[in-house]
N, CA, C and O atoms as CSV, one atom per row, in Angstrom:
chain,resi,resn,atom,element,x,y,z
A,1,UNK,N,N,57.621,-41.955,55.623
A,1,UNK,CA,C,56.350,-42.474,56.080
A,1,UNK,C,C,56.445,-42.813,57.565
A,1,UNK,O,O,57.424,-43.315,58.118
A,2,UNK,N,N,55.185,-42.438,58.182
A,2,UNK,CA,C,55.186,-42.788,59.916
A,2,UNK,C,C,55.005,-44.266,60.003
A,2,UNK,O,O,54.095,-44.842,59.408
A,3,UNK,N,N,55.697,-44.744,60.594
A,3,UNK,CA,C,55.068,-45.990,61.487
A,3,UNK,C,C,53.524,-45.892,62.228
A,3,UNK,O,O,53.312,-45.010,63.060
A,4,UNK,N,N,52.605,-46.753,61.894
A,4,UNK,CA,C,51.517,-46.270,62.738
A,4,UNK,C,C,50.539,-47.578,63.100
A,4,UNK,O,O,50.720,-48.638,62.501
A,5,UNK,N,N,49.708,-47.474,63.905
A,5,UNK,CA,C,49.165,-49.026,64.510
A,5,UNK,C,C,47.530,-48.723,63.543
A,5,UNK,O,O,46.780,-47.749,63.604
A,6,UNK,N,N,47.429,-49.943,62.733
A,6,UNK,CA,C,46.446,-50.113,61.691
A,6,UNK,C,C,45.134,-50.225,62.428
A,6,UNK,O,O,44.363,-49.351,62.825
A,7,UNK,N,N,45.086,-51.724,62.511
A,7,UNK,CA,C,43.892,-51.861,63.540
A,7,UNK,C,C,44.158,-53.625,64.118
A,7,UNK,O,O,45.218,-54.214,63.907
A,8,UNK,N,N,43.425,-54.013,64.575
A,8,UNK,CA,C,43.350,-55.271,65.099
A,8,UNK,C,C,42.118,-56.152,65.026
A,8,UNK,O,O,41.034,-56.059,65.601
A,9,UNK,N,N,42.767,-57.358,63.836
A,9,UNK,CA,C,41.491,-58.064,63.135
A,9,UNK,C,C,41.564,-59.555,64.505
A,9,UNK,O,O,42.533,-59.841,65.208
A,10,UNK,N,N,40.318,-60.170,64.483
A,10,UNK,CA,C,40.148,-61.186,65.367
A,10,UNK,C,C,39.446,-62.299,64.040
A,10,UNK,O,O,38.409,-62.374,63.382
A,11,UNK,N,N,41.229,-63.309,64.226
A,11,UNK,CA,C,40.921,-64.147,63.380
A,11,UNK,C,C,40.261,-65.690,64.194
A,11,UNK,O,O,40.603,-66.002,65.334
A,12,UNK,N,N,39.155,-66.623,63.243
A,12,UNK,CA,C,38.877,-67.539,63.598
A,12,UNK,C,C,38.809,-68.448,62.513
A,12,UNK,O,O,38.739,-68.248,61.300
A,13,UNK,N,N,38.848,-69.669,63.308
A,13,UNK,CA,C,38.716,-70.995,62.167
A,13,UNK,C,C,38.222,-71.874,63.679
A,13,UNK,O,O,38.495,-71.926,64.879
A,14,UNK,N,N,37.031,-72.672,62.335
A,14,UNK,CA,C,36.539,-73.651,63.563
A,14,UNK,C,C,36.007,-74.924,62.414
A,14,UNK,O,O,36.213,-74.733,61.216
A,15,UNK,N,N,35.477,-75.917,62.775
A,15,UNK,CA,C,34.854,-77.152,61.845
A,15,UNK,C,C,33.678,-76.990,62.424
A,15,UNK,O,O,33.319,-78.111,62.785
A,16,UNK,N,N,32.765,-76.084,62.751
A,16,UNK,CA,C,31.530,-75.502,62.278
A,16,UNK,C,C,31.133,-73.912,62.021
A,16,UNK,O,O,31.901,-72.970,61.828
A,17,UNK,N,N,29.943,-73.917,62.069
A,17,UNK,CA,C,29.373,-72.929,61.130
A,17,UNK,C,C,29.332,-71.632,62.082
A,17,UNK,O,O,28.668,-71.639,63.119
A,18,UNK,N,N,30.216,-70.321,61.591
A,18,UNK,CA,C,30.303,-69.263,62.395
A,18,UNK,C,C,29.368,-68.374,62.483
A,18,UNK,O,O,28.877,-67.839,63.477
A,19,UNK,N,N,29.133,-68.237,61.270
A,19,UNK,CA,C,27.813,-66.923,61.193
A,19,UNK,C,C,27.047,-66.674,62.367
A,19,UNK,O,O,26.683,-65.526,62.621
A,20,UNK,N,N,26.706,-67.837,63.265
A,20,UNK,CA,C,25.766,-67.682,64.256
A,20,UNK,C,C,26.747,-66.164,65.725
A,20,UNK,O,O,26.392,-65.289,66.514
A,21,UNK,N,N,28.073,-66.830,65.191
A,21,UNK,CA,C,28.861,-66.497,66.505
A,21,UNK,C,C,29.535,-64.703,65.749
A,21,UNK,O,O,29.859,-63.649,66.296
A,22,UNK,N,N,29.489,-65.098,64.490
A,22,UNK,CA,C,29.482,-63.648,64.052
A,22,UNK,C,C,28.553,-62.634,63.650
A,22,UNK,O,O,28.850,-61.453,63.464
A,23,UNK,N,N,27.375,-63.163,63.520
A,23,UNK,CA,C,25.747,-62.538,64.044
A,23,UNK,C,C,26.075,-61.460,65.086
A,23,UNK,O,O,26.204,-60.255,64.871
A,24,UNK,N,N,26.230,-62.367,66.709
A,24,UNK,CA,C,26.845,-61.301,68.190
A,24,UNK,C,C,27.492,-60.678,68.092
A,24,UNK,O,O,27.528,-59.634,68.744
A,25,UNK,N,N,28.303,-61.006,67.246
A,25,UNK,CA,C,29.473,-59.888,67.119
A,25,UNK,C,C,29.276,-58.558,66.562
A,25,UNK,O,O,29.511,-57.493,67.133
A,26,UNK,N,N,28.794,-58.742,65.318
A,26,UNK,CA,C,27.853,-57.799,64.757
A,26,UNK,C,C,27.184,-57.028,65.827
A,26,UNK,O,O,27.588,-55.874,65.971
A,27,UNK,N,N,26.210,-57.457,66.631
A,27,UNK,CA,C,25.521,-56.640,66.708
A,27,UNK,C,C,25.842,-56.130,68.272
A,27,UNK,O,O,25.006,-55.771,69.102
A,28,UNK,N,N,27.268,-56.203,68.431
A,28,UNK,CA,C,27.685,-55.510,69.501
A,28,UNK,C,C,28.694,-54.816,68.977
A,28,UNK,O,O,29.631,-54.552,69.730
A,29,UNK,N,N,28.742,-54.370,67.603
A,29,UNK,CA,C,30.037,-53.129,66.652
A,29,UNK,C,C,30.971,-54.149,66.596
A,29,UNK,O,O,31.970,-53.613,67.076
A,30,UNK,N,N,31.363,-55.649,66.216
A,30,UNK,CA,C,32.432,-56.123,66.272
A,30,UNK,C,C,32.205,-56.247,64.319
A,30,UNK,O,O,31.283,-56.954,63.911
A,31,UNK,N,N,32.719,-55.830,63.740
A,31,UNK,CA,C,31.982,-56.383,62.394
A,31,UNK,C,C,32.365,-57.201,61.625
A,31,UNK,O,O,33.331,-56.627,61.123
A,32,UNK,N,N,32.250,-58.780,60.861
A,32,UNK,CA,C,32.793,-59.501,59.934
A,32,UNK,C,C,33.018,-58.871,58.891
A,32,UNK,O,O,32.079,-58.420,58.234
A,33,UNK,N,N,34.758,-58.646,58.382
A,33,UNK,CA,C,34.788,-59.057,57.315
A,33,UNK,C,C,34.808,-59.875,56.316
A,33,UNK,O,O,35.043,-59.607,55.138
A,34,UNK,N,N,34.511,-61.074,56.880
A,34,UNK,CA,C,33.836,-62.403,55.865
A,34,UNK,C,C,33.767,-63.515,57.045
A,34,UNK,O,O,34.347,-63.496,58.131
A,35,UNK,N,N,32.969,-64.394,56.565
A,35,UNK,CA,C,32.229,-65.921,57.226
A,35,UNK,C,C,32.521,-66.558,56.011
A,35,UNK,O,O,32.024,-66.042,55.010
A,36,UNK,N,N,33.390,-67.820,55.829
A,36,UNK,CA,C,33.281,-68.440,54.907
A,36,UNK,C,C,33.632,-69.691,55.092
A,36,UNK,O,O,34.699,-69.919,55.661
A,37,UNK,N,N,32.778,-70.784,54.634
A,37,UNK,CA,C,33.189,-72.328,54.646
A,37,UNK,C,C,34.027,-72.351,53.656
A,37,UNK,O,O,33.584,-71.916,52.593
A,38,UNK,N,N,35.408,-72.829,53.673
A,38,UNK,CA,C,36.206,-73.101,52.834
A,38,UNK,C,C,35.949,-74.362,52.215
A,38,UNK,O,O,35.027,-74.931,52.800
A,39,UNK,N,N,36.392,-74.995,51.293
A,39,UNK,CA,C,36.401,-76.634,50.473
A,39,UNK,C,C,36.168,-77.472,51.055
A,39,UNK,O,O,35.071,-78.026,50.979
A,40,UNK,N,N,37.549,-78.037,52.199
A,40,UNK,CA,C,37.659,-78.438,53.224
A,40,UNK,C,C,35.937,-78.639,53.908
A,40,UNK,O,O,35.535,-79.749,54.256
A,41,UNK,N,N,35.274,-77.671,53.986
A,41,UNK,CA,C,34.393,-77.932,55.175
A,41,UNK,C,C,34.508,-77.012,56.377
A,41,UNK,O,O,33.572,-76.701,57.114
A,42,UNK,N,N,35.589,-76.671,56.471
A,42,UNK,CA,C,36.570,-75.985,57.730
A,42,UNK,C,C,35.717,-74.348,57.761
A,42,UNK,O,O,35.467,-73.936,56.629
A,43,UNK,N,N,35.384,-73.660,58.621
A,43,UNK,CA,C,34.652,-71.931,59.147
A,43,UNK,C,C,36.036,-71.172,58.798
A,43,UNK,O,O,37.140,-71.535,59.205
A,44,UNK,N,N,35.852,-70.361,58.200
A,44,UNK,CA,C,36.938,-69.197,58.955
A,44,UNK,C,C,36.101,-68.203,59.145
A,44,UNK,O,O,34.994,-68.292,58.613
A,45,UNK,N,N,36.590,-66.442,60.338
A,45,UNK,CA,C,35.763,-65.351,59.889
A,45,UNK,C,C,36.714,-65.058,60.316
A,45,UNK,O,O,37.476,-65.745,60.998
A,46,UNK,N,N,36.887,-63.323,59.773
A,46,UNK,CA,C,37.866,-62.291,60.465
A,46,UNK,C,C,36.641,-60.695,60.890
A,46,UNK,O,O,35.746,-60.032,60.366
A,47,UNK,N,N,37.289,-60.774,61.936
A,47,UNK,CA,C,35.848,-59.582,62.278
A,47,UNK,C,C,37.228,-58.534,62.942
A,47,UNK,O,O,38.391,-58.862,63.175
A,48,UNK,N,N,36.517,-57.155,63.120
A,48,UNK,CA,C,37.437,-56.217,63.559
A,48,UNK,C,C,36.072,-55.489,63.702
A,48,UNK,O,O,35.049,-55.548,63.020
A,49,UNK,N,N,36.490,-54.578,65.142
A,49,UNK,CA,C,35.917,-53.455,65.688
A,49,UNK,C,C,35.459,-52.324,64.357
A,49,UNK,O,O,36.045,-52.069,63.305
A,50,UNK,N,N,34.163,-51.802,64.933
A,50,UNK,CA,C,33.391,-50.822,64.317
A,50,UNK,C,C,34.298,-49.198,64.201
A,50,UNK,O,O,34.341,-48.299,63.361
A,51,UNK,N,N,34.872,-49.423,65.405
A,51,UNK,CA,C,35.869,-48.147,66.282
A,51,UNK,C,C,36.803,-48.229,65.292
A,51,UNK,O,O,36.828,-49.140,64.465
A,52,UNK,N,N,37.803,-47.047,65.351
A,52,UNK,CA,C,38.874,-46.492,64.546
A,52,UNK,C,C,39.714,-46.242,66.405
A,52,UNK,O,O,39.243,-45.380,67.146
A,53,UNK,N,N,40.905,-47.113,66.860
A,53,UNK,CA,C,41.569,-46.970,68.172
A,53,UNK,C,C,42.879,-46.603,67.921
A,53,UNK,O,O,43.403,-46.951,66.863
A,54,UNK,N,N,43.485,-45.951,68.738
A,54,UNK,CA,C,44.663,-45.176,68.586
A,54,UNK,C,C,45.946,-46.664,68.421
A,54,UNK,O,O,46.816,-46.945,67.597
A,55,UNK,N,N,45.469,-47.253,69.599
A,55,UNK,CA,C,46.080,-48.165,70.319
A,55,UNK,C,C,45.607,-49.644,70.254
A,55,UNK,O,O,44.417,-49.863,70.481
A,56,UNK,N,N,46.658,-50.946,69.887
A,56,UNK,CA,C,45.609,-51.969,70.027
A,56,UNK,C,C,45.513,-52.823,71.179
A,56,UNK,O,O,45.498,-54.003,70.830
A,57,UNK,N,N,45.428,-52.631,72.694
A,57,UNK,CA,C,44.678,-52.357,74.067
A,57,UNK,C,C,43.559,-52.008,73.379
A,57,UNK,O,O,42.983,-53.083,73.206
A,58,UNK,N,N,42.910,-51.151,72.886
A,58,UNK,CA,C,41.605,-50.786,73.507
A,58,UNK,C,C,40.759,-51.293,72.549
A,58,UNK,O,O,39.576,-51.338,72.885
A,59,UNK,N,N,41.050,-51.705,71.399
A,59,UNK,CA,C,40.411,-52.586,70.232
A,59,UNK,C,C,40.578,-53.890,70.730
A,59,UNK,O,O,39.480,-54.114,71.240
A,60,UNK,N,N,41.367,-55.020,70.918
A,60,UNK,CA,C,41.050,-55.988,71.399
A,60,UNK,C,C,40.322,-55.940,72.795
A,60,UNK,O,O,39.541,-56.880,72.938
A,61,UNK,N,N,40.397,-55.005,73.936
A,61,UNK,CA,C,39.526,-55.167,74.927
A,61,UNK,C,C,37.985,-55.227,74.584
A,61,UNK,O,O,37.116,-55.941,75.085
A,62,UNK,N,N,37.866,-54.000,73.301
A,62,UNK,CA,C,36.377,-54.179,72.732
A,62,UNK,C,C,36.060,-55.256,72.605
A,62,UNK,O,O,35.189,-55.731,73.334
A,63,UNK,N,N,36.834,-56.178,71.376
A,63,UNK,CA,C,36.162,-57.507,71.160
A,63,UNK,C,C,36.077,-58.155,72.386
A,63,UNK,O,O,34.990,-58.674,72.636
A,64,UNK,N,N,37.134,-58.269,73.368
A,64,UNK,CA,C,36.918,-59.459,74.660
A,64,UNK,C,C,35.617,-59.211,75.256
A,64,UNK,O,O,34.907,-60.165,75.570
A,65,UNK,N,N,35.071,-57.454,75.522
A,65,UNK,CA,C,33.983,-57.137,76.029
A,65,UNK,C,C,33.092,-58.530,75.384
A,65,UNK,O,O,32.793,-59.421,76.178
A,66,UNK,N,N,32.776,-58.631,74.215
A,66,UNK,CA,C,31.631,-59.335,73.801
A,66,UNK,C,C,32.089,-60.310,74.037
A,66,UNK,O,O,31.398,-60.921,74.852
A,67,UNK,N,N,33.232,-60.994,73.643
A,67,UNK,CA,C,33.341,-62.686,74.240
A,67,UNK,C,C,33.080,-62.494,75.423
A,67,UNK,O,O,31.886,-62.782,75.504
A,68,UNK,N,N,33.418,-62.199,76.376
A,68,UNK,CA,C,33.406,-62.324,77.860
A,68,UNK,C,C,31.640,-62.327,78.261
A,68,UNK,O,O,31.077,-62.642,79.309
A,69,UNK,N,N,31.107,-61.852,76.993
A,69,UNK,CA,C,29.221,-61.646,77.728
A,69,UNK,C,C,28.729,-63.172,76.550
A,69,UNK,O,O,27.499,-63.137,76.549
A,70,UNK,N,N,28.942,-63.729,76.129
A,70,UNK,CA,C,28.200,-64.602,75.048
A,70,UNK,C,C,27.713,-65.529,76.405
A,70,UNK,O,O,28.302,-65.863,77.433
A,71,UNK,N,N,26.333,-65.770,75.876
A,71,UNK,CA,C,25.345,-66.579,76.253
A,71,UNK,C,C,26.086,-68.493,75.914
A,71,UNK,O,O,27.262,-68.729,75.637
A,72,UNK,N,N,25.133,-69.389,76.038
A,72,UNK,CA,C,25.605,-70.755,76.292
A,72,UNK,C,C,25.624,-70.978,74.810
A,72,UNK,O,O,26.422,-71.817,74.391
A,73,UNK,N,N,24.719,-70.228,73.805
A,73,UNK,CA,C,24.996,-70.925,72.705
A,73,UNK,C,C,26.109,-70.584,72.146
A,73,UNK,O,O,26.685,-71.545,71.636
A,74,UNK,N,N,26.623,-69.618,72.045
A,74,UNK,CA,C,27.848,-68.952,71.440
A,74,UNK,C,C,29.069,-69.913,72.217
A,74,UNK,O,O,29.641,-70.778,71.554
A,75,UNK,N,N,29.486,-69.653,73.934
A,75,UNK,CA,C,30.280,-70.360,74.143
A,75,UNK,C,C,30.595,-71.437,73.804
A,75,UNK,O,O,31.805,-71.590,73.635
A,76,UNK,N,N,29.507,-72.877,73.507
A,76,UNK,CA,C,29.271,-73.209,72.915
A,76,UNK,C,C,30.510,-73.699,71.434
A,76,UNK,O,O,31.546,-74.351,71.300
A,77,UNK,N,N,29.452,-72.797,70.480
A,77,UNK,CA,C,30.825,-72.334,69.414
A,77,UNK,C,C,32.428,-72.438,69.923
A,77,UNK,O,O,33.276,-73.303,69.702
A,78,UNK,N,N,32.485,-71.098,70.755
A,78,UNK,CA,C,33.707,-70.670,70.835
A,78,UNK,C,C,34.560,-72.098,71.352
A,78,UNK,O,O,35.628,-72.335,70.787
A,79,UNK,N,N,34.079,-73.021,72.411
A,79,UNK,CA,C,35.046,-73.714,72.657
A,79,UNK,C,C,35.528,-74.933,71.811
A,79,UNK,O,O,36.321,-75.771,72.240
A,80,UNK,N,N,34.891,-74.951,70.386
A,80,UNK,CA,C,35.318,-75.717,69.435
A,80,UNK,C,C,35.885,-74.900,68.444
A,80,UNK,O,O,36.106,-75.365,67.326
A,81,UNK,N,N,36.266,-73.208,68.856
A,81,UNK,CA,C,37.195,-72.959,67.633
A,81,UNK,C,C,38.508,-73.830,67.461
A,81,UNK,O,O,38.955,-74.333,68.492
A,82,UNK,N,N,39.111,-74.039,66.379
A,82,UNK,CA,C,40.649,-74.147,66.073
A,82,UNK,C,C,41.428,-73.665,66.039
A,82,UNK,O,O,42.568,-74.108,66.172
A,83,UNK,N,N,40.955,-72.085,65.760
A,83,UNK,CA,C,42.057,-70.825,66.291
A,83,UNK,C,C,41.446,-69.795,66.235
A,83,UNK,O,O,40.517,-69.464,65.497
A,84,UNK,N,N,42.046,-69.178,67.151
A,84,UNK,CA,C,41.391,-67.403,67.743
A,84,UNK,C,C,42.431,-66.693,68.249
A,84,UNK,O,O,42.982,-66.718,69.349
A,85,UNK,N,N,42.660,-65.867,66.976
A,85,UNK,CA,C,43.669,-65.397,67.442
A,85,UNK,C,C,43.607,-63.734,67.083
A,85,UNK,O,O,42.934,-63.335,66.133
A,86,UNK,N,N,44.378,-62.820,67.945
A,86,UNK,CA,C,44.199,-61.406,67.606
A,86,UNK,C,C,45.239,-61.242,66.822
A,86,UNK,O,O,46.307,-61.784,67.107
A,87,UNK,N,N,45.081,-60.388,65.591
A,87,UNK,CA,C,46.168,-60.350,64.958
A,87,UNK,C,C,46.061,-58.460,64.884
A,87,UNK,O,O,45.072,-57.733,64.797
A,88,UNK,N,N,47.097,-58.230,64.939
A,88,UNK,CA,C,47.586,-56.767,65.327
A,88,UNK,C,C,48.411,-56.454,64.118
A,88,UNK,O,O,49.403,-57.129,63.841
A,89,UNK,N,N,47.867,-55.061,63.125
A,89,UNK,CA,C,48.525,-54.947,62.130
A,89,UNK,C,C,48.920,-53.497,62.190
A,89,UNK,O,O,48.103,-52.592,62.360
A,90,UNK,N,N,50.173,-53.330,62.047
A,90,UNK,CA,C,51.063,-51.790,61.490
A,90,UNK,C,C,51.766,-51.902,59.927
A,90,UNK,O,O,52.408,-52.809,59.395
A,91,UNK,N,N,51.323,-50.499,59.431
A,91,UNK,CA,C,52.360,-49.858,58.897
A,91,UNK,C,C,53.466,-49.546,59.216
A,91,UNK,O,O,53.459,-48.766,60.168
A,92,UNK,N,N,54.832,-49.904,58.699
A,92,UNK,CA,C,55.932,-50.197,59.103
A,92,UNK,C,C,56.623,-48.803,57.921
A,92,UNK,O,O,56.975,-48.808,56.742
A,93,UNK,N,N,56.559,-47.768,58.971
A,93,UNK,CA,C,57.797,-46.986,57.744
A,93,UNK,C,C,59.049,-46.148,58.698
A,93,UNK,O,O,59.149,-46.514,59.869
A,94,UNK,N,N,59.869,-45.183,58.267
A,94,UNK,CA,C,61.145,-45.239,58.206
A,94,UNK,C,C,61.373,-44.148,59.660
A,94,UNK,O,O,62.432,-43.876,60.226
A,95,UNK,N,N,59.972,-43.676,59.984
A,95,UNK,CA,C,59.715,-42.809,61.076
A,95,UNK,C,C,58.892,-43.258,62.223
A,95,UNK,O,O,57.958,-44.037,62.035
A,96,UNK,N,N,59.145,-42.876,63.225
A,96,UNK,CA,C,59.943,-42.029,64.432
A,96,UNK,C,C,60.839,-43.377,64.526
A,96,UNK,O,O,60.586,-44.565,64.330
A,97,UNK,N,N,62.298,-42.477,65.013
A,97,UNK,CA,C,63.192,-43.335,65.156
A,97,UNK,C,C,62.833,-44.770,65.896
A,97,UNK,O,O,63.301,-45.794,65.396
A,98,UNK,N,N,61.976,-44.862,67.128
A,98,UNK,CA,C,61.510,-45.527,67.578
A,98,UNK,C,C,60.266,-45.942,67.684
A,98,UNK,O,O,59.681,-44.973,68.168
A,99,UNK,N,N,59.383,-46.923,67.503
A,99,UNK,CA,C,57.763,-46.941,67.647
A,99,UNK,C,C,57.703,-47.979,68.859
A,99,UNK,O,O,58.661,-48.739,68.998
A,100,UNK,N,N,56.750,-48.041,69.642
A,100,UNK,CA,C,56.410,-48.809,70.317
A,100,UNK,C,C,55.197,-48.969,70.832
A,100,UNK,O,O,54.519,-47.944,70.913
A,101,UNK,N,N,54.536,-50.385,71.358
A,101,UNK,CA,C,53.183,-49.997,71.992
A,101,UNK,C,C,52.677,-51.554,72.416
A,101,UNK,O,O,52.603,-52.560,71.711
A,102,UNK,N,N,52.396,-51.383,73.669
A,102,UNK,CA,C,51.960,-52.938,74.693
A,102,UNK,C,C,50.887,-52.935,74.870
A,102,UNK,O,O,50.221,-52.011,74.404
A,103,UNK,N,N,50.353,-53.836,75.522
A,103,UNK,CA,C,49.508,-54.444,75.490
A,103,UNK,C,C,49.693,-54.824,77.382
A,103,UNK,O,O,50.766,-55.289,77.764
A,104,UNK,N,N,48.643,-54.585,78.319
A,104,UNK,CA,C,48.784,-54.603,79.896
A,104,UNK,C,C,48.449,-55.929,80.560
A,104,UNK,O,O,47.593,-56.691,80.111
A,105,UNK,N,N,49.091,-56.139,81.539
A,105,UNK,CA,C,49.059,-57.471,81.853
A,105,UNK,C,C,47.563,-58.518,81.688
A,105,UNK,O,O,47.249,-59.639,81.289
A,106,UNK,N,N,46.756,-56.912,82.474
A,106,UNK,CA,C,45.112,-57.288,82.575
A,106,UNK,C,C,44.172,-58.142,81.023
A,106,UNK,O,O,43.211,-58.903,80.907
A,107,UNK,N,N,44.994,-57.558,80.221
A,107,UNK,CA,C,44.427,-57.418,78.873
A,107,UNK,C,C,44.962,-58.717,78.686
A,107,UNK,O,O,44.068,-59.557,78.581
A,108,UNK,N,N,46.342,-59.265,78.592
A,108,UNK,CA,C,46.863,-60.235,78.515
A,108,UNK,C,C,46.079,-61.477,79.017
A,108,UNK,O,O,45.800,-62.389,78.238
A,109,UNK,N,N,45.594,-61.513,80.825
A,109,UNK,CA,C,45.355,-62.268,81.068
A,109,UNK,C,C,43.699,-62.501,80.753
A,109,UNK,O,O,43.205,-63.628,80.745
A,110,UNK,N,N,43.073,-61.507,80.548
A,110,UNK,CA,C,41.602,-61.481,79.594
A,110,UNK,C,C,42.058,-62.633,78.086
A,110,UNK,O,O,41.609,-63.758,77.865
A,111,UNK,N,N,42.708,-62.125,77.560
A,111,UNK,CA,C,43.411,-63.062,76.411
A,111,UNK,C,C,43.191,-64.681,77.103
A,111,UNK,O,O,42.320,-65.546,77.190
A,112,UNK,N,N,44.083,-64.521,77.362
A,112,UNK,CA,C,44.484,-66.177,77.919
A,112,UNK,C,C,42.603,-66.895,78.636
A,112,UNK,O,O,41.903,-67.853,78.309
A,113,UNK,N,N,42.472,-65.867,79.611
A,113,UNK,CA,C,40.905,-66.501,79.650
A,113,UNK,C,C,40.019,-67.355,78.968
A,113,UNK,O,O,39.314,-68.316,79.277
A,114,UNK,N,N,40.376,-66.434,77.497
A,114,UNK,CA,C,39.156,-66.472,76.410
A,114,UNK,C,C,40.038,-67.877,75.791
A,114,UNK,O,O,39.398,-68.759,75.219
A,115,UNK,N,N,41.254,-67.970,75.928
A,115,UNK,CA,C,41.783,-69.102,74.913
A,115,UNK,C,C,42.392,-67.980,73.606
A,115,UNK,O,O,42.567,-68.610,72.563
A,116,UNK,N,N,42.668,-66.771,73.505
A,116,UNK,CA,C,43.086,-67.043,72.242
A,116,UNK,C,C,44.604,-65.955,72.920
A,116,UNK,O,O,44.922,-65.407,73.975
A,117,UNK,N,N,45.324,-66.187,71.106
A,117,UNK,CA,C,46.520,-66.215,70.776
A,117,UNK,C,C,46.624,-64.788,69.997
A,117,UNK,O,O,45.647,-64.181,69.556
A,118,UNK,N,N,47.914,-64.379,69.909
A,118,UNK,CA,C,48.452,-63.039,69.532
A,118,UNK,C,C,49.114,-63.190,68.359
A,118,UNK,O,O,49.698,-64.242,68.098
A,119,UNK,N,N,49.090,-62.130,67.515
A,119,UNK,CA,C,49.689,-62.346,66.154
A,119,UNK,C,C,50.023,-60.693,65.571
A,119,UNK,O,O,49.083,-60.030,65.132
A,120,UNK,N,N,51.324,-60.156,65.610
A,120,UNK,CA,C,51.725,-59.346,64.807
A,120,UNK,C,C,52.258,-59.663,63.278
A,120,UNK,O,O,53.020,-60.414,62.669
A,121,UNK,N,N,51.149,-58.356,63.038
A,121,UNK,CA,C,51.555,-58.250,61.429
A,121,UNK,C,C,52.153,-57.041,60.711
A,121,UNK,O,O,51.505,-56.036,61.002
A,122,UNK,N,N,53.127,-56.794,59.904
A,122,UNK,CA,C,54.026,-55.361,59.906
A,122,UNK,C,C,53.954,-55.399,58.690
A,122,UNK,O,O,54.573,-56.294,58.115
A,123,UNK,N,N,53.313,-54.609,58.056
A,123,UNK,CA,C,53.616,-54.128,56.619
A,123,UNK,C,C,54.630,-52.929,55.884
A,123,UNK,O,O,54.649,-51.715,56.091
A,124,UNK,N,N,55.299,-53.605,55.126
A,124,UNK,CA,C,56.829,-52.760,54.908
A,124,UNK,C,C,55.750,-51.596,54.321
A,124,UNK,O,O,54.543,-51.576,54.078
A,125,UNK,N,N,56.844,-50.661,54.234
A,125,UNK,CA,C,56.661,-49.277,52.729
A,125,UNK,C,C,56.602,-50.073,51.750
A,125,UNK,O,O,55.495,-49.819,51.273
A,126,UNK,N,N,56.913,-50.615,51.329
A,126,UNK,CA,C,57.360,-51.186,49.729
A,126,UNK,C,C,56.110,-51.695,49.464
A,126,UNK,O,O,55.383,-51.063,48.697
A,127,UNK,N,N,55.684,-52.841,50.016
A,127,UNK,CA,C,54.079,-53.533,50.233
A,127,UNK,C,C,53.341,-52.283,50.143
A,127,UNK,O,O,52.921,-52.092,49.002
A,128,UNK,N,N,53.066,-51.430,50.922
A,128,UNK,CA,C,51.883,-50.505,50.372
A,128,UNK,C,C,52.209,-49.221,49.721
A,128,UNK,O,O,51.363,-48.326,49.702
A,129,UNK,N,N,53.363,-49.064,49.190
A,129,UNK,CA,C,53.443,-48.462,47.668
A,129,UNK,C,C,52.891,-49.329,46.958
A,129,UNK,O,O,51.678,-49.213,46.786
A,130,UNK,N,N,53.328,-50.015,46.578
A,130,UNK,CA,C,52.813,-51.172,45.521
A,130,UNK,C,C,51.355,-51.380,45.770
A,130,UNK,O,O,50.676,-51.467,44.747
A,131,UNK,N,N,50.804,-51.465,46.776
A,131,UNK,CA,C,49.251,-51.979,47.119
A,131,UNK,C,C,48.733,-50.470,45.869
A,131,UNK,O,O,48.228,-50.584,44.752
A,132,UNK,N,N,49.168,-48.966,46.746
A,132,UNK,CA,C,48.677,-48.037,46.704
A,132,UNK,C,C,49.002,-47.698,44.679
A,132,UNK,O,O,48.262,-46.819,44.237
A,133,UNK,N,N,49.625,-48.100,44.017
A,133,UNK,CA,C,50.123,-48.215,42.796
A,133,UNK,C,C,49.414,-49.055,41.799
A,133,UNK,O,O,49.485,-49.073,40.570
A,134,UNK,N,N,48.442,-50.010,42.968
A,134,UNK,CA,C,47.810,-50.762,42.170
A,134,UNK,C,C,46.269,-50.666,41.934
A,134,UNK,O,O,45.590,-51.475,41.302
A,135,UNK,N,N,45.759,-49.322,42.671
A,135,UNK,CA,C,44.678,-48.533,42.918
A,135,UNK,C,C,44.422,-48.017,42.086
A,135,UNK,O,O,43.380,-48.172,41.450
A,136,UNK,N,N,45.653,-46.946,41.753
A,136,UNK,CA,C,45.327,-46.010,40.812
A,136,UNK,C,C,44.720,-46.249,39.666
A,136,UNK,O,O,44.868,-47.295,39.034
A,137,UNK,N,N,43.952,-45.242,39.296
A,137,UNK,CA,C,43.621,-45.430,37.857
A,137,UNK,C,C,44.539,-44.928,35.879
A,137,UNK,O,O,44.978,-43.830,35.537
A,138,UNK,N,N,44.520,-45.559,35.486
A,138,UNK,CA,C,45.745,-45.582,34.636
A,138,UNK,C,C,45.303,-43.771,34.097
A,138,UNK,O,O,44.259,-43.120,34.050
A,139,UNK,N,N,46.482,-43.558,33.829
A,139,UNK,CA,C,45.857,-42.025,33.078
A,139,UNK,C,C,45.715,-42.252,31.268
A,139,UNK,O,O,46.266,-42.986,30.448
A,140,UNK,N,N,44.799,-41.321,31.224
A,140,UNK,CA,C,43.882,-41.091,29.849
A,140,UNK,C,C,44.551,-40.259,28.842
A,140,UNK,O,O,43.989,-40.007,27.776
């Protein structure tokens, strides 16, 4: 199996209500995969680009595009998240001897701008055999 770069989800948690701030997002191709008040009281959402990117440079620059344009109400929001963080996910398998892939200073310091934080996530082979094992449908 190749090693290969998944995509890059933009996680949040805040102690208010996101939908408003994942509304914009939406409707600039950033898309939620869920808004949810947990028990607690506490927001989370995880949103990820509309785009399918080779590289994750050009998927997190997407999302910064829209943070970097939000109006007063959104900022607003954003500066009472609790965490915002990009989380960067690969498939982790036994090929090419080497994988690699950065992220440019520019992009970095866009990051830091906005306030948020970096997060790699590596999923073994084993994890998605098993995911992919648990799909199937039993035979008849």
């Amino acid at each position: 199996m190749q090693t290969r770069y998944l995509n890059t989800d933009l996680d949040l948690f805040a102690t208010v209500d996101l939908t408003p701030l994942a509304a914009v997002f939406e409707s600039q191709g950033v898309f939620p995969l869920h808004v949810t008040r947990g028990e607690d009281g506490h927001w989370s959402a995880i949103l990820e680009t509309d785009g399918q990117y080779e590289e994750p440079e050009s998927s997190i620059a997407a999302m910064l595009s829209v943070i970097e344009q939000f109006d007063e109400p959104e900022r607003s929001i954003w500066r009472v998240l609790t965490l915002c963080e990009f989380n960067i996910g690969y498939d982790c398998g036994s090929e090419p001897w080497a994988f690699n892939q950065g992220l440019s200073n520019a992009l970095l310091q866009r990051m830091a701008k906005v306030g948020a934080s970096l997060r790699v996530t590596l999923y073994s082979p084993e994890s998605l055999q098993e995911k992919s094992q648990q799909t199937q449908l039993p035979e008849s």
